[in-house]
Structures are given as structure tokens and as C-alpha cells.
C-alpha positions in Angstrom: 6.8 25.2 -2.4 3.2 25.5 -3.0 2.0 25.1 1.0 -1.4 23.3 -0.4 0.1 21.0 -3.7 3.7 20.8 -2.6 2.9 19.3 0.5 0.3 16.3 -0.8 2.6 15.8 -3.7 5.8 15.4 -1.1 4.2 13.5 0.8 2.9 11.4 -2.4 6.8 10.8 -3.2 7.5 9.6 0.3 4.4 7.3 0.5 5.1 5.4 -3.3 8.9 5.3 -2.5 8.2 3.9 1.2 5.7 1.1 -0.1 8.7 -0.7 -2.2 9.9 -1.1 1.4 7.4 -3.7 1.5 6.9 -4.6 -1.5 9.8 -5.7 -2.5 9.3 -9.0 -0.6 6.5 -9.6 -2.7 8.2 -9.4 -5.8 11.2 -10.7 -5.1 10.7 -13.8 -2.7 7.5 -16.6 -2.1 4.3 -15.5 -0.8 4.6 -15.9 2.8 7.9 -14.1 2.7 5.7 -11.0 3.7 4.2 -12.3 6.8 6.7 -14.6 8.2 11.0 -13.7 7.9 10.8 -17.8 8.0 9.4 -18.6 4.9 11.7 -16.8 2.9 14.7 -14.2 2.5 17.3 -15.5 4.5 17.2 -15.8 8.5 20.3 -14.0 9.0 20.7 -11.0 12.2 20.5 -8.7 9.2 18.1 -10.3 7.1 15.5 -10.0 10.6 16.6 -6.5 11.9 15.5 -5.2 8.1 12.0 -7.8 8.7 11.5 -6.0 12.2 12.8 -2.9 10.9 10.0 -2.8 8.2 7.4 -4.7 10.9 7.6 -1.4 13.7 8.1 1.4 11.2 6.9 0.6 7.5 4.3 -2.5 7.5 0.9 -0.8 6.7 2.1 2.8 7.5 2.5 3.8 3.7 -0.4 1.9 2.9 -2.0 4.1 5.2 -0.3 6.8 4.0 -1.0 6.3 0.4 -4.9 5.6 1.0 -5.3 8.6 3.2 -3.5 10.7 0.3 -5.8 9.0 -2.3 -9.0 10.7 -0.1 -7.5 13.8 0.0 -7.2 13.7 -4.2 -10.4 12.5 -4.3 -11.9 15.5 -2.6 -9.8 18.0 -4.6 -10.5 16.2 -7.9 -14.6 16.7 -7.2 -14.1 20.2 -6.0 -12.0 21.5 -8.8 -14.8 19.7 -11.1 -17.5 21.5 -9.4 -15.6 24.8 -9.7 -15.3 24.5 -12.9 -18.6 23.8 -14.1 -18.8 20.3 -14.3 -20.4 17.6 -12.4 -17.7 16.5 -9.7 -19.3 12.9 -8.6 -19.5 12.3 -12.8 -15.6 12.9 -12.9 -15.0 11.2 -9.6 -16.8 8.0 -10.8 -14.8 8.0 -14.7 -11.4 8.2 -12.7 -12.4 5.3 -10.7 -13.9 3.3 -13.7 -10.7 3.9 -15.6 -8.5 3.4 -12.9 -10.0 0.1 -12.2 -9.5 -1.0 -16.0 -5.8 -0.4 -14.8 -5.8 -2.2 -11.6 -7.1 -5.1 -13.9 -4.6 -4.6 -16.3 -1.8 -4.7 -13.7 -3.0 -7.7 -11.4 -3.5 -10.0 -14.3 -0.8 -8.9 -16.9 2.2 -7.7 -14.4 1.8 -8.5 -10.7 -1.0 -10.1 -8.1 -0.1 -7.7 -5.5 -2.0 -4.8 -7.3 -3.4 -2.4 -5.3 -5.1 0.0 -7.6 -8.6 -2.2 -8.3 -8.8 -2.0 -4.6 -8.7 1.3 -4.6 -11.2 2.7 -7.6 -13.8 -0.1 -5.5 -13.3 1.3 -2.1 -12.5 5.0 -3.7 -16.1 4.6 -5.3 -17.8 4.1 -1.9 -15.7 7.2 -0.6 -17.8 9.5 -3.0 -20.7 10.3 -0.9 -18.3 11.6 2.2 -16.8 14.7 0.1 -19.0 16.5 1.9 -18.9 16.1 5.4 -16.8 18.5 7.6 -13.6 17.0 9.3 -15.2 16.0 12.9 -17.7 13.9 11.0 -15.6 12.2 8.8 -13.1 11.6 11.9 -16.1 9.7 13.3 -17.1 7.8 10.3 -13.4 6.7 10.1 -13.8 5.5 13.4 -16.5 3.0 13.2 -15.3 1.7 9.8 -11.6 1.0 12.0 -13.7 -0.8 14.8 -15.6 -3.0 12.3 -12.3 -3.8 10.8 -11.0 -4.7 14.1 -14.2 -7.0 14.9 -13.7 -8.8 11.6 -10.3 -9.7 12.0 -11.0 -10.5 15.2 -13.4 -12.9 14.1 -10.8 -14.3 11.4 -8.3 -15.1 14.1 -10.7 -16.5 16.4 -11.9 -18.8 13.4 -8.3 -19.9 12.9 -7.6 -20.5 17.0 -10.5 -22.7 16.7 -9.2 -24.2 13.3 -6.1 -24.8 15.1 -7.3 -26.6 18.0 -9.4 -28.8 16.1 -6.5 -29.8 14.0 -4.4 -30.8 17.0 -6.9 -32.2 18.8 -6.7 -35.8 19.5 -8.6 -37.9 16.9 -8.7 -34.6 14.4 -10.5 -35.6 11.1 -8.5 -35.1 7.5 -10.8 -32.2 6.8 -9.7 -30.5 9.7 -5.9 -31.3 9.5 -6.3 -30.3 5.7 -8.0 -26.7 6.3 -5.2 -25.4 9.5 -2.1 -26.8 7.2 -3.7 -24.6 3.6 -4.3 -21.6 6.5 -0.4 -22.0 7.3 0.7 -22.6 4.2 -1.2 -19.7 2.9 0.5 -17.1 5.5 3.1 -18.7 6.8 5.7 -21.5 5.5 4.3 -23.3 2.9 5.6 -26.9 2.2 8.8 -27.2 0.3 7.4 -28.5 -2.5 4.8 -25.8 -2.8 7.3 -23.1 -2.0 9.2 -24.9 -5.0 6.2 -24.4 -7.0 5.8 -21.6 -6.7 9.3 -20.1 -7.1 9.7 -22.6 -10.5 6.3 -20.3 -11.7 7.4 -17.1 -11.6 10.7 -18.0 -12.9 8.7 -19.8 -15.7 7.6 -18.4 -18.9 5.1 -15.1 -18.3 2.2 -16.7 -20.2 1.9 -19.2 -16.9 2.3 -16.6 -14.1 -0.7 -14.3 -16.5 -2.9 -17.7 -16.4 -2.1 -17.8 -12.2 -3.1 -14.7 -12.1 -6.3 -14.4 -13.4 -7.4 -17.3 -11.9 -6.6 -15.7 -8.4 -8.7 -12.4 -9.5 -12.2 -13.4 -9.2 -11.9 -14.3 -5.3 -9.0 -11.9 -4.4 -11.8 -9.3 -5.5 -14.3 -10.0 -2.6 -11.2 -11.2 -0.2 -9.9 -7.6 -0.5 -13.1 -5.8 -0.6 -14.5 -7.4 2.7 -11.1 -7.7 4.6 -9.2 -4.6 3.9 -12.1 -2.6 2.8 -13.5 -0.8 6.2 -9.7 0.3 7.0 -9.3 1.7 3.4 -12.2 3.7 3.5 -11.4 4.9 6.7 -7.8 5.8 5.2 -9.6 7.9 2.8 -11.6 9.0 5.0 -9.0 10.1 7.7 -7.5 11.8 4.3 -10.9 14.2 3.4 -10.8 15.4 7.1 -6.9 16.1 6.4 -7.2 17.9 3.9 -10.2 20.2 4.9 -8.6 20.7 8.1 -5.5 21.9 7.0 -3.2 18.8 8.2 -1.9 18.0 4.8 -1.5 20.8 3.1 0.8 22.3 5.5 -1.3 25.1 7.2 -0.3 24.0 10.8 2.3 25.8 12.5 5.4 23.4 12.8 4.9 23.2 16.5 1.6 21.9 16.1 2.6 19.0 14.1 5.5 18.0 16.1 2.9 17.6 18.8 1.2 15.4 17.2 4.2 13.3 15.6 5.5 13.0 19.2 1.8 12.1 20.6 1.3 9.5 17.4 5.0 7.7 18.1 4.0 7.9 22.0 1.4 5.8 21.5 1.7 3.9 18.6 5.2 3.3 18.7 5.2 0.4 21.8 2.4 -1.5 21.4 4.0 -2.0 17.2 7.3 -3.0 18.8 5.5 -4.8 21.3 4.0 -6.9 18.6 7.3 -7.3 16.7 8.6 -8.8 19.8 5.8 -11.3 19.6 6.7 -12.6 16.5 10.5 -13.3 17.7 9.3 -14.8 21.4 6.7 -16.7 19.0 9.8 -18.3 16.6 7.3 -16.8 14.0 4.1 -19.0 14.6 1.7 -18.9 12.2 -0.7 -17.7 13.9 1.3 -15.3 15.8 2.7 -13.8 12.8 -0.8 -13.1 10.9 -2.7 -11.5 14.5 -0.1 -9.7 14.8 0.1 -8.0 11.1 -4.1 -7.5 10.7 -5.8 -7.5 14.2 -3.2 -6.0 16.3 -1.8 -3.6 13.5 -5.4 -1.7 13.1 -5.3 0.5 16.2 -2.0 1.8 15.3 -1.6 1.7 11.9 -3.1 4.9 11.3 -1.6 6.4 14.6 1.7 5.9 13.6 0.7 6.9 9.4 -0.6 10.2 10.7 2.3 10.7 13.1 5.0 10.0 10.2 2.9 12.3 7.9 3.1 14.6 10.8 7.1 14.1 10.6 7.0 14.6 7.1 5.5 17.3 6.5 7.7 19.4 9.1 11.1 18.5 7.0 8.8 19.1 3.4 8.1 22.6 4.8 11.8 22.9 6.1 12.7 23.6 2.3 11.9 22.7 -1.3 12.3 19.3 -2.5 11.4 19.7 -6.2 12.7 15.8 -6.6 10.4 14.4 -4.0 7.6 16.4 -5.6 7.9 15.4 -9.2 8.0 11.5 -7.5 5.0 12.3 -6.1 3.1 14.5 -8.7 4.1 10.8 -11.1 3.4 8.4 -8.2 0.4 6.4 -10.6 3.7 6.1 -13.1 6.1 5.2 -10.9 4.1 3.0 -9.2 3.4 0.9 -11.9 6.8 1.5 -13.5 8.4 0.4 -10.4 6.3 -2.9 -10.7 7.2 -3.4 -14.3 10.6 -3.0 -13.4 10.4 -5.2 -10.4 9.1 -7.8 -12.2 11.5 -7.5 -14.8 14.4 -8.4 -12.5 12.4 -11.1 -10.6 10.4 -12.7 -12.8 11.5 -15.3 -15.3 10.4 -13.6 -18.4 13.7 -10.9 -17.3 16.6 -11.9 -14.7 14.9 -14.7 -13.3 16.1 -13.7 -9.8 13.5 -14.8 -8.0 13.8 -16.4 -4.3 17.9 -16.4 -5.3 18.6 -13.1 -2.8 18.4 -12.8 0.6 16.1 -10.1 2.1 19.0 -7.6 3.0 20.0 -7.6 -0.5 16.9 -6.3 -1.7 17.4 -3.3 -0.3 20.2 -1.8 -2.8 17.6 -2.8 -5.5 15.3 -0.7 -3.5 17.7 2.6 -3.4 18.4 2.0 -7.1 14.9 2.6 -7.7 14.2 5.2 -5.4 17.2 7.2 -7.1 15.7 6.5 -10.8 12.2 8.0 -9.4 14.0 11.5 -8.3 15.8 11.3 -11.2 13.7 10.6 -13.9 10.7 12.1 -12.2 11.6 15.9 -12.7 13.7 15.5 -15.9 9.8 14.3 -17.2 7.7 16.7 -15.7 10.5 19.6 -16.9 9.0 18.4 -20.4 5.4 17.3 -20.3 2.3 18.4 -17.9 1.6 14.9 -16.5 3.8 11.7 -16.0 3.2 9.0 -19.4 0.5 7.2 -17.0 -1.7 10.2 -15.0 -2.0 11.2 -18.7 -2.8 8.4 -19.6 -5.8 7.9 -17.0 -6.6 11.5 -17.6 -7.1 11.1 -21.3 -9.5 7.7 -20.8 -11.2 8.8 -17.9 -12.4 12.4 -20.1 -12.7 10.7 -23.5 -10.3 13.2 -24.7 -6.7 13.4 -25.6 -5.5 16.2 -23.1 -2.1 18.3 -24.3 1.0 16.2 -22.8 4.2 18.6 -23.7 5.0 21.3 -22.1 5.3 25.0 -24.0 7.8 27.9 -22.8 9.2 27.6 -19.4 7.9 25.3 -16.9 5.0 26.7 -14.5 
């Protein structure tokens, strides 16, 4: 295996295969689903080991994963420009435009969950960092995590205070009315909105498109302000990985067991510690969202590291072809996986739903996961890109680039 592609790209494969873990609750059951085991999927032993399961070792870590990832490309995309003779921040910026278009695209036409507009806006502000060295974008990452941590601190102080004055004695309408859209919003809406909700997306597409759209204009800001300092940090983290070796597999394998074992040391028990707090909680609201944003940041990207860390000492073990041709397509299989998703879900396919308990999501998962190292190589033996990063290439160049493959693959 290539030490410098074959690494990123295996590690790629791992990160858009382990975000279905998640995301699979957002396809497949109501909104709050993802928060709280309560508000949908089933409240089953099994149905909350797979919740907790996902809570201690998935929740935000392949997010993390697949941001810091998206840094590291993003420095290798402006380098390779500038060694060839073309002006890198030019190329950076057309990626990010075009791969905006798509994010668009796929949060209004396919699914609300999009991540990919996020990323060409925060991916924009990464530019000017390309060229700091690795200590100095360690410290850069840090700030942006601490200002993440004082602004969800302030959102969860806003909604203890929004709490309190909605069960205070005497609380006004306004006040009763803002706590019960803040729970409904994260936690376990009202049966008749959770009904709502599931009769949309089993509805005709042309409704969940018109939803959709209408939830685009604020999401944008939401997502930008909320999420935006850790995502840049991710990226961040991911320039300083990638200049420093870390990802693509220059360490000596003792070196990154050290810090696999360090990260799950001190990451691992404060995350379970938090998962515990949902359970001792019987999955308050409030619990339940302080628990995913404000006490998730400090070890979010602890444990992300240390499971890249992990990773990377089995991907250098021995070749896994099919886990690199899953990651060298991740922009395809990501959005593949949510057409397909959707497709089973959604009412304009199977119409399934909010009809399956969370447990049984996870076969649907595996199904998937075996289509993506399938499919993934048997493509790539053919053409030089997936249908998609081709796709994104050609726009983002103004030029149709050569797709199939001639004589024996490289």
C-alpha cells in the first residue's frame, strides 16, 4: 500500500462507512431519534446497548474523522496545484464552490442532514492555514475547540434558564411555548408532531423537497456558527496530520499505539461517563443535548485521533484494496448511500420510515457497507475516479477530465 495515499484513502473508507452508524437514525426514524433513544427506534435492551454503543464509540468520532481527513485533502489538493504550475488557493476555492452547488443539491433535493455545504463554507475559511507548520496549526485548533466549548456553553446555559422560567410558578405562555419547541426540537416531540412528521417523509417527495428548502436558509447560519469552530479545528487538526506524518503512516507502529492507548485513556471515561448520564437522566432533554454538544467537544477529537491512531496500525498491518477503493469513492458513496437510504425510507421508495426498530437498522447498515467494498473496486478497476469525484472534478476545472481507464490499472 502506498504509506502516504493508502493510508488517507483507508482511513477515508472507515470514516464514510462509520458515519452510516449514525446516520442511519436520521434517515430512518423522526428527528429527535438522534439525540434521545426515547423519541424513537424502539426502547428495547438492544435497541439502547446499539444507542449507547454508538453514544461512547461513534457519535461525533467519524465526523471528526471525516473533517480532519477533509483538511488533510485540502492541503494536498493546493500543494499538488502549486507543483504543478497552477495557482493552488484558485483550485482550492473552485472545489469548494462546486462542492457547495452539491451540498445544495443534496440538502434540498435528497436529504436535510447534508453535510457537504457545511463543509465547502468552513473548508473555504481553512484556505489561509495551508501554510502553517503542525505546532501552529495544533494551537489554532485549540482556540477554535475552546470557543466552541464557550458557545455551547452558553446554549445550554440559555436553555437552563429557559427551563426554569418555564416551570417557574406563574410562567407566562411565551415562556412555556419557547422550553416545549426547545424539547420538541431535540428531544420527544409531541405525538402529533412526531406523526407529522413521519406522514411527510412517507408522503410524496415533492413535499419533503418543499420542507427542505424551507429549512435551508436558517440551517445555513445554525450550522455555520454552532458547528463551525470545531469543524475548522477538525481540518485543522487534519493539515497538522498530514504534515507531520500522522496520517500517512510514517510513525513507527509503536508510536501510534501510544497514542491510541493515551487517546482511549482519556477520552474513553469521561464519553461513557456521559452515556451514563443520559440513562441515570431517563433521557432528559436537557441532559441528552449537554451531553452530545458541550460535553462531547473535549473528547471528540481525543477519541477521533485515537481511533485513527487504531486504524491506521491494522491499515499498515496489510493491504486492504476494498477499504481503499471505498475511500478513494467516499464523495460517491456518500451520496449514493443517502440516495439509497432515502430510497428505502422515504415514501417516494419503501416507505419504511419510523416502521423499524433501531437494532434493525443495523443489517441495512452492513448491507451497505458490503455494496461499498464491493462495488467500489469493481469501479475504480474501470475508470480513474468514482461517477461523483469526476463529476466535481470536471465542474470545479471547467473541463471534461478522461473517466475510463486504459491498459492495466496503475
Amino acid at each position: 500500500m502506498n504509506a502516504r495515499h493508502g493510508s488517507i484513502d483507508g482511513l477515508r473508507g472507515l470514516a464514510v462507512m462509520g458515519i452510516l452508524l449514525m446516520n442511519i437514525a436520521g434517515f430512518a426514524l423522526p428527528s429527535g431519534a438522534y439525540f434521545n433513544p426515547l423519541a424513537g427506534g424502539g426502547t428495547a435492551p438492544a435497541d439502547l446497548a446499539i444507542w449507547a454503543v454508538n453514544f461512547v464509540a461513534v457519535d461525533g468520532k467519524m465526523r471528526a474523522l471525516f473533517s480532519i481527513l477533509f483538511g488533510a485533502s485540502t492541503m494536498i489538493v493546493v500543494q499538488r496545484a502549486e507543483a504543478a504550475g497552477r495557482n493552488g488557493a484558485q483550485v482550492h476555492l473552485a472545489r469548494m464552490a462546486t462542492l457547495a452547488l452539491f451540498g445544495v443539491a443534496h440538502a434540498v433535493l435528497i436529504w436535510q442532514g447534508d453535510i457537504l455545504l457545511h463543509y465547502a463554507l468552513i473548508g473555504t475559511l481553512a484556505l489561509p492555514f495551508v501554510l502553517l507548520e503542525p505546532r501552529e496549526l495544533i494551537r489554532v485548533a485549540i482556540l477554535l475547540l475552546l470557543a466552541q466549548l464557550v458557545a455551547e456553553g452558553m446554549f445550554v446555559a440559555d436553555f437552563l434558564s429557559m427551563r426554569h422560567d418555564a416551570l417557574a410558578p406563574g410562567a407566562t405562555p411565551a415562556a412555556i411555548d419557547a422550553w416545549r419547541g426547545f424539547s420538541e426540537a431535540i428531544g420527544v416531540g409531541r405525538p402529533q408532531d412526531v406523526a407529522a412528521e413521519i406522514a411527510r417523509i412517507r408522503g410524496p417527495w415533492i413535499g419533503i423537497v418543499r420542507e427542505n428548502l424551507a429549512a435551508l436558509p436558517s440551517g445555513i447560519p445554525f450550522f455555520i456558527g454552532f458547528d463551525g469552530p470545531e469543524t475548522l479545528a477538525f481540518m485543522l487538526i487534519g493539515m497538522a496530520g498530514l504534515r507531520s506524518g500522522f496520517l500517512t503512516g510514517a510513525w513507527e507502529r509503536r508510536r501510534y499505539l501510544r497514542w491510541a492507548a493515551t487517546g482511549f485513556a482519556i477520552g474513553l471515561p469521561p464519553t461513557i461517563a456521559l452515556c451514563w448520564l443520559n440513562f441515570h437522566s431517563g433521557f432528559d432533554t436537557l441532559a441528552t443535548f449537554a451531553a452530545a454538544t458541550l460535553g462531547g467537544v473535549p473528547f471528540r477529537p481525543i477519541l477521533g485521533l485515537a481511533e485513527a491512531a487504531f486504524a491506521l496500525v491494522w491499515l499498515m498491518a496489510r493491504d486492504r484494496p476494498r477499504l481503499c477503493s471505498a475511500g478513494r469513492m467516499a464523495f460517491s458513496n456518500y451520496l449514493g448511500t443517502s440516495l439509497l437510504m432515502t430510497g428505502i425510507f422515504y415514501g417516494w421508495g419503501l416507505g419504511l420510515f419510523g416502521r423499524l426498530d433501531r437494532i434493525a437498522l443495523y443489517p441495512v447498515v452492513f448491507a451497505v457497507w458490503a455494496l461499498m467494498l464491493l462495488w467500489s473496486p469493481w469501479w475504480l478497476a474501470r475508470f480513474r475516479y468514482g461517477p461523483l469525484e469526476w463529476a466535481w472534478r470536471s465542474l470545479a476545472r471547467w473541463e471534461i477530465q478522461p473517466m475510463r481507464r486504459i491498459g492495466p490499472r496503475a
